[in-house]
C-alpha positions in Angstrom: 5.9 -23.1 11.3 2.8 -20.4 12.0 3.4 -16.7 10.8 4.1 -14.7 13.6 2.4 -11.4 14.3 3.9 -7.8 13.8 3.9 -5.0 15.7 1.1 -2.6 15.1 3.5 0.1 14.8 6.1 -0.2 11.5 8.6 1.6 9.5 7.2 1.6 5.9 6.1 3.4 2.8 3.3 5.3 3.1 0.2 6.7 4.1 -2.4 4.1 5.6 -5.7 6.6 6.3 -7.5 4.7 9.3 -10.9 4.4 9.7 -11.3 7.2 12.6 -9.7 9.8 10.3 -11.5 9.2 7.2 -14.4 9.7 9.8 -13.3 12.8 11.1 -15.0 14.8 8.0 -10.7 16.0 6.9 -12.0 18.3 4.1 -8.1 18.1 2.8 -8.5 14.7 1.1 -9.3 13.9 -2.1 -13.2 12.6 -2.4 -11.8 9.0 -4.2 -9.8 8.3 -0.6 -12.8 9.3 1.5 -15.1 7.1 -0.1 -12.5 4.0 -1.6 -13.0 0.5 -0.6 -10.4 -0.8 -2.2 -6.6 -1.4 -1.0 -4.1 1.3 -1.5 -2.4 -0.5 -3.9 -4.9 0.1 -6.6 -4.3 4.4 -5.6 -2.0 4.6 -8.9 -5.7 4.7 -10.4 -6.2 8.1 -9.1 -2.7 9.7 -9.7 -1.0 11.0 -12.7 1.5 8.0 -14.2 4.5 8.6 -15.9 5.2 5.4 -18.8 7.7 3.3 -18.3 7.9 1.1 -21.6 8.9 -3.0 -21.4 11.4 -4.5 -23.0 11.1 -5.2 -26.8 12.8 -8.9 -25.8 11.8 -9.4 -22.5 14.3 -12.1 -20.0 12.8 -15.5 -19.6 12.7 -16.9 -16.7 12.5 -21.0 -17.4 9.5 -22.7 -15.1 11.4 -25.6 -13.3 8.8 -28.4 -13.9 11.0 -31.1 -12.2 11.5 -29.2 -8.7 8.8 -28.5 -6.4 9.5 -25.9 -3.6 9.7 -27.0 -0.3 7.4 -25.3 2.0 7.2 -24.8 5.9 4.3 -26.1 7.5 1.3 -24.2 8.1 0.0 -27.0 11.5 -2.8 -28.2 8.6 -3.6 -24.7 7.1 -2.2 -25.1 3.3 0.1 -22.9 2.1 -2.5 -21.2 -0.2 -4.6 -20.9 2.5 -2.0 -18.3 4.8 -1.1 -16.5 1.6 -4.9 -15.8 0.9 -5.7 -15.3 4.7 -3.2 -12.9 4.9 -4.4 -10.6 2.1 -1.5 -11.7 -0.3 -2.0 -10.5 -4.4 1.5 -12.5 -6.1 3.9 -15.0 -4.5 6.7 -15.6 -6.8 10.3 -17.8 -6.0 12.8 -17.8 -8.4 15.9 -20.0 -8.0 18.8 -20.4 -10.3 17.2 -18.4 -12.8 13.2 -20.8 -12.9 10.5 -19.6 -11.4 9.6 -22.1 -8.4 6.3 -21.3 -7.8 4.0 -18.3 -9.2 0.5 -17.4 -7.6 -2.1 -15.5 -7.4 -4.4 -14.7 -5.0 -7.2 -12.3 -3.7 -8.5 -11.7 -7.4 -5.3 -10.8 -9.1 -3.3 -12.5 -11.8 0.1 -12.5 -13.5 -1.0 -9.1 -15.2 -2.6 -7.3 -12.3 -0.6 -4.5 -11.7 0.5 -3.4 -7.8 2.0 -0.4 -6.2 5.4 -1.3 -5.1 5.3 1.7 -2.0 8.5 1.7 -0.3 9.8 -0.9 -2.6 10.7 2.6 -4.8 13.2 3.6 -2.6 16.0 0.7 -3.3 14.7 1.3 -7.3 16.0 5.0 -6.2 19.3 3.3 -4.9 20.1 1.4 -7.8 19.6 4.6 -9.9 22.1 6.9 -7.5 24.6 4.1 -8.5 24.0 4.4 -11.6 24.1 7.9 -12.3 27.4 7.9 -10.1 28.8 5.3 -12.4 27.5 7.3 -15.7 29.3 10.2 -13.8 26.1 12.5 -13.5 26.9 12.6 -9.7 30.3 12.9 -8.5 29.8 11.1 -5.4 28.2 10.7 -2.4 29.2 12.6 -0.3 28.8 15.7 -2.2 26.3 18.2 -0.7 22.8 17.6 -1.3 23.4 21.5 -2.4 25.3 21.1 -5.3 22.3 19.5 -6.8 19.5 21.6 -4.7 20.8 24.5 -4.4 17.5 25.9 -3.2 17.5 24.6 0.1 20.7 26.3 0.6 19.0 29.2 -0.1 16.3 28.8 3.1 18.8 27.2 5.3 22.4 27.1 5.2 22.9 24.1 7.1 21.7 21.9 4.7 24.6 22.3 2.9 26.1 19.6 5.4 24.1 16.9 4.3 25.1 14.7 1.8 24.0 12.1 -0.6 25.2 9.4 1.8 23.0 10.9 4.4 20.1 10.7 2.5 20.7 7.3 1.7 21.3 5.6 5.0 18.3 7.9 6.4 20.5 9.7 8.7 20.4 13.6 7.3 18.8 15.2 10.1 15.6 16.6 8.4 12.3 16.9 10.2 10.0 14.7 8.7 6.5 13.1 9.9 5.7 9.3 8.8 2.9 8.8 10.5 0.4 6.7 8.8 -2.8 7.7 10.7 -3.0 11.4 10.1 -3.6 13.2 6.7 -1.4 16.4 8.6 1.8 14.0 8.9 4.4 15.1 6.1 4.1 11.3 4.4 0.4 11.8 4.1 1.2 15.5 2.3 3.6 14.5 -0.1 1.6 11.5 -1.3 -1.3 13.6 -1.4 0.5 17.0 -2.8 0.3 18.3 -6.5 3.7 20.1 -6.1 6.5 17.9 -4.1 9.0 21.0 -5.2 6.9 23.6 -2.8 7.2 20.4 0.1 10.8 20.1 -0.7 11.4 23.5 0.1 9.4 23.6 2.8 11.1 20.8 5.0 13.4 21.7 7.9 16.4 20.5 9.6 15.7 18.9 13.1 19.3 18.1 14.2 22.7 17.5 12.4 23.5 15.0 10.0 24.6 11.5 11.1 23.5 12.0 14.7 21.1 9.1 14.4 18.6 7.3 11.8 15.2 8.2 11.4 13.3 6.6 8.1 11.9 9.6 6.2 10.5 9.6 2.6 11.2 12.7 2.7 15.1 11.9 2.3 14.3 9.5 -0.8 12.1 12.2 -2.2 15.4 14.2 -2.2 17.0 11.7 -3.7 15.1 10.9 -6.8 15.1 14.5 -7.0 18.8 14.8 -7.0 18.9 12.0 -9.7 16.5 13.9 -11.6 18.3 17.0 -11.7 22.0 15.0 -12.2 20.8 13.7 -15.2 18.8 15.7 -16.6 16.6 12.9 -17.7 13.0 12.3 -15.9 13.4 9.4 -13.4 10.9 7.3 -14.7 12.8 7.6 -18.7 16.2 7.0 -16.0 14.6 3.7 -14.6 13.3 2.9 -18.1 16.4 3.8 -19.8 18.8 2.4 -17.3 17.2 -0.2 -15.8 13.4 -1.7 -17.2 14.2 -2.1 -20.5 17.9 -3.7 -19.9 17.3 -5.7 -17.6 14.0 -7.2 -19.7 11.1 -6.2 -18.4 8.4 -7.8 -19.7 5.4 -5.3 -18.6 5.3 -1.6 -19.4 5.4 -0.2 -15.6 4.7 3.3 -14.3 5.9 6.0 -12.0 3.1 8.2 -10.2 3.8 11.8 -10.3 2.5 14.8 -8.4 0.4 16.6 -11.1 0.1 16.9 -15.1 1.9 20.2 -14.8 4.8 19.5 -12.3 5.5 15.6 -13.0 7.8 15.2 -10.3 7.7 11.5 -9.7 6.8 10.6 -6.3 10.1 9.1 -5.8 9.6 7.6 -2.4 6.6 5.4 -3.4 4.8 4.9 -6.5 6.4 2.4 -9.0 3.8 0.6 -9.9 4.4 -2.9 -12.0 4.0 -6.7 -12.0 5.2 -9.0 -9.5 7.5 -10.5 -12.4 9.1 -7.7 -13.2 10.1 -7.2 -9.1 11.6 -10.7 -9.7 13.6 -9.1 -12.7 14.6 -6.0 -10.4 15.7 -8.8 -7.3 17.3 -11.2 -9.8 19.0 -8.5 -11.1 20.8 -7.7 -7.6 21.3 -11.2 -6.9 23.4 -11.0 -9.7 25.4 -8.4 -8.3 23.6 -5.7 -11.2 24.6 -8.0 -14.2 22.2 -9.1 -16.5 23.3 -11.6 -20.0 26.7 -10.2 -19.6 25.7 -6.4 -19.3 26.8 -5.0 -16.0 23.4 -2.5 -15.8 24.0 -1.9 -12.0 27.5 -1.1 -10.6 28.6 -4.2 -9.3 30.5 -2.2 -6.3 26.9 -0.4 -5.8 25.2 -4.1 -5.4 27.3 -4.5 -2.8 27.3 -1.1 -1.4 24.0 -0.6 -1.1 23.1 -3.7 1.1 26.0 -4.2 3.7 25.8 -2.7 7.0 28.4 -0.6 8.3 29.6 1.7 11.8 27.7 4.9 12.2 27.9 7.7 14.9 25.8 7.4 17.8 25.2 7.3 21.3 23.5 3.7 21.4 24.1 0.2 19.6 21.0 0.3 17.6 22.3 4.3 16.2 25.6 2.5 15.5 24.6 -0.3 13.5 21.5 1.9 11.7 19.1 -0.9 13.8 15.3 -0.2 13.2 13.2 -2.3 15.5 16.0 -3.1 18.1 15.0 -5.7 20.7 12.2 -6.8 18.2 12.2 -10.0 16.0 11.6 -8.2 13.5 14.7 -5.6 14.2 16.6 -5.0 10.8 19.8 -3.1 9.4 19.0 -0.6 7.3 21.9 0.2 4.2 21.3 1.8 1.2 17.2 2.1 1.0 18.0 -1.5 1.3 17.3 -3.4 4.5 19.1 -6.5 5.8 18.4 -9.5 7.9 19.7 -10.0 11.4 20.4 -13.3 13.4 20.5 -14.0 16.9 24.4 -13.2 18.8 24.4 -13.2 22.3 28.0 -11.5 22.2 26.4 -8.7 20.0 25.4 -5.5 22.4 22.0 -5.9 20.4 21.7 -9.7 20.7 21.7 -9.8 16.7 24.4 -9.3 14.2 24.0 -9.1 10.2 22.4 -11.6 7.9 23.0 -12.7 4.7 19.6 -11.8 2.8 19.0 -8.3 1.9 15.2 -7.1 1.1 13.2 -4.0 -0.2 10.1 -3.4 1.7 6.7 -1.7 1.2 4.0 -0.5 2.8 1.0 -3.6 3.2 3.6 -6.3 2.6 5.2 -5.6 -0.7 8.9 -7.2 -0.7 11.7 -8.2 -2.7 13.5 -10.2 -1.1 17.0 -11.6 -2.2 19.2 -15.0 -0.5 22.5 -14.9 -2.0 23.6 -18.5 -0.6 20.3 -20.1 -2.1 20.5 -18.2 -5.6 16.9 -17.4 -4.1 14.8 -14.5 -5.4 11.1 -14.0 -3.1 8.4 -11.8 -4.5 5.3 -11.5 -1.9 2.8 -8.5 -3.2 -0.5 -8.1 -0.8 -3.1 -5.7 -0.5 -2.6 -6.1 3.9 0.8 -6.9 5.4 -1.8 -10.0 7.6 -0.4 -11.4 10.6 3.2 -12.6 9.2 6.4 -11.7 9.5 7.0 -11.5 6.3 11.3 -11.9 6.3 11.2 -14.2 8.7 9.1 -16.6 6.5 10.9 -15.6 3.2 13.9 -16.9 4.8 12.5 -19.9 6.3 11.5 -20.5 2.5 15.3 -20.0 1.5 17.1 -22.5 4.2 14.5 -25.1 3.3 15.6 -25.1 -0.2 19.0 -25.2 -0.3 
């Protein structure tokens, strides 16, 4: 099997500066980006963190030292050899609770720690679930305005958008996430030390539910919301709720805007160890139960990562399709995304899958296969030439 090649253009995380802008003299950015040589996943070095402590007994996951992965082949290249080509950091495979395979690559070890990017945005999921189930948040489909009422205050329609907007990316807000302009609105919130003045600066574009467009924008509002709900910090929330029960066995982090604001950049910037991902996927694999302790709302587990009927003019608005037509074409749920499969009845020539994944910018993934009791890890500092879910799953019918 060869790693087949994505298109140049792709729904992610974050801000990716490219060489002709960073040559273009844009006084706006900071001096590290203009002059950095390393990957963006190494830019938590330069932000403000928030702590988010381990787990005084972290989980163990055994090493299964009498099963050896079964691995496509690569026409002669090793296996090694395509992760490191392709700029990979951390593969890890758990199955039935042992860790398959673990490695390195590209300098980094089982300590190195990497920005998760858009991986933070189904983190964000699980912790609207849980603050629903804690019964901080009522439900939702409450008003995004019940929690912000700010935004009310500069627009009155954004009282029609609710939290289930928000998560399926469908509210309606104008947001720009284009990677290859420091003006786009993902570049300014990564960049901004005060996400509250963004917040109330974004504007409505069209009305709720009319169609999906991936915006950080709506996570941002999201993390905010949970923030608020609570009235805890969202990186104590995930540490609370969800790092320290489930067994972390790394303190992790949380970027935030600035010392004096520290709102998290809820969209992006946990940044950990490709173990503890394992943790977070294991976690939903076992439908948010960890030794007994239900620490995600089973219901939410599930929730979060089907696909369901939307409004909308075409198939792909319908079944919240990103990529239609492409093979890389995926359902997006909850800030979760799931796999499609060929079906030529379908309108879209695909229908659901049974994995679910969390994505990042440059190739960071979770991603989950229920029927193998399969966890995948892949960290990199490029996304390469792969197609990254294709080959995860490839990985998870070849090891039944």
């Amino acid at each position: 099997m060869s790693l087949k090649k994505m298109p140049l253009i792709r729904p992610c995380c974050i801000l990716m500066l490219s060489a002709a802008v960073l040559l273009s003299g844009c006084a706006d950015l900071p001096a590290w980006m203009m002059v950095q040589r390393q990957s963006a996943i190494t830019d938590y070095r330069h932000f403000q963190n928030a702590a988010v402590a381990h787990s005084l007994e972290a989980s163990r996951f055994l090493t299964a030292d009498t099963h050896t992965v079964t691995l496509p082949d690569f026409r002669g290249e090793t296996f090694d050899a395509v992760m490191e080509r392709n700029g990979t950091v951390a593969i890890v495979i758990v199955q039935h609770g042992k860790v398959l395979m673990e490695r390195y690559y590209n300098g980094y070890k089982r300590d190195s720690i990497v920005t998760s990017f858009s991986v933070a945005k189904s983190v964000v999921s699980a912790l609207v679930g849980i603050a629903i189930g804690d019964g901080h948040i009522q439900s939702i489909d409450d008003p995004i305005t019940r929690y912000l009422p700010e935004l009310a205050a500069s627009d009155t329609r954004f009282s029609r958008i609710t939290i289930r907007n928000l998560l399926e990316m469908r509210s309606g807000i104008r947001f720009d996430e284009g990677y290859g302009s420091p003006w786009a609105d993902a570049a300014k919130f990564y960049l901004t030390t005060n996400l509250a003045t963004k917040l109330k600066g974004l504007k409505i574009e069209r009305a709720p539910d009319e169609r999906y467009h991936y915006s950080s924008g709506d996570t941002q509002l999201l993390g905010t919301i949970v923030q608020r709900a609570t009235g805890t910090p969202l990186p104590r929330y995930l540490q609370d709720k969800i790092w320290q029960p489930m067994g972390a066995a790394y303190d992790a982090s949380w970027s935030v805007d600035s010392p004096k604001n520290s709102l998290p950049k809820a969209f992006c910037c946990i940044n950990a160890r490709a173990l503890d991902f394992a943790r977070f996927g294991q976690l939903y694999l076992n439908d948010g139960s960890f030794n007994g302790r239900q620490i995600v709302p089973a219901d939410w587990v599930r929730q979060s990562t089907q696909v369901r009927e939307h409004a909308g003019s075409t198939p792909a608005s319908r079944g919240n399709v990103e990529g239609p037509g492409m093979r890389w074409a995926a359902y997006y749920a909850w800030q979760w995304r799931r796999t499609t499969v060929p079906d030529a009845t379908s309108e879209l020539g695909v229908k659901p899958g049974r994995d679910f994944y969390a994505e990042g910018h440059l190739g960071q993934f979770i991603y989950v296969a229920p029927a193998e009791d399969m966890v995948i890890v892949r960290l990199g500092h490029k996304y390469g030439n792969a197609w990254w879910p294709g080959l995860m799953g490839r990985i998870a019918r070849m090891n039944p």
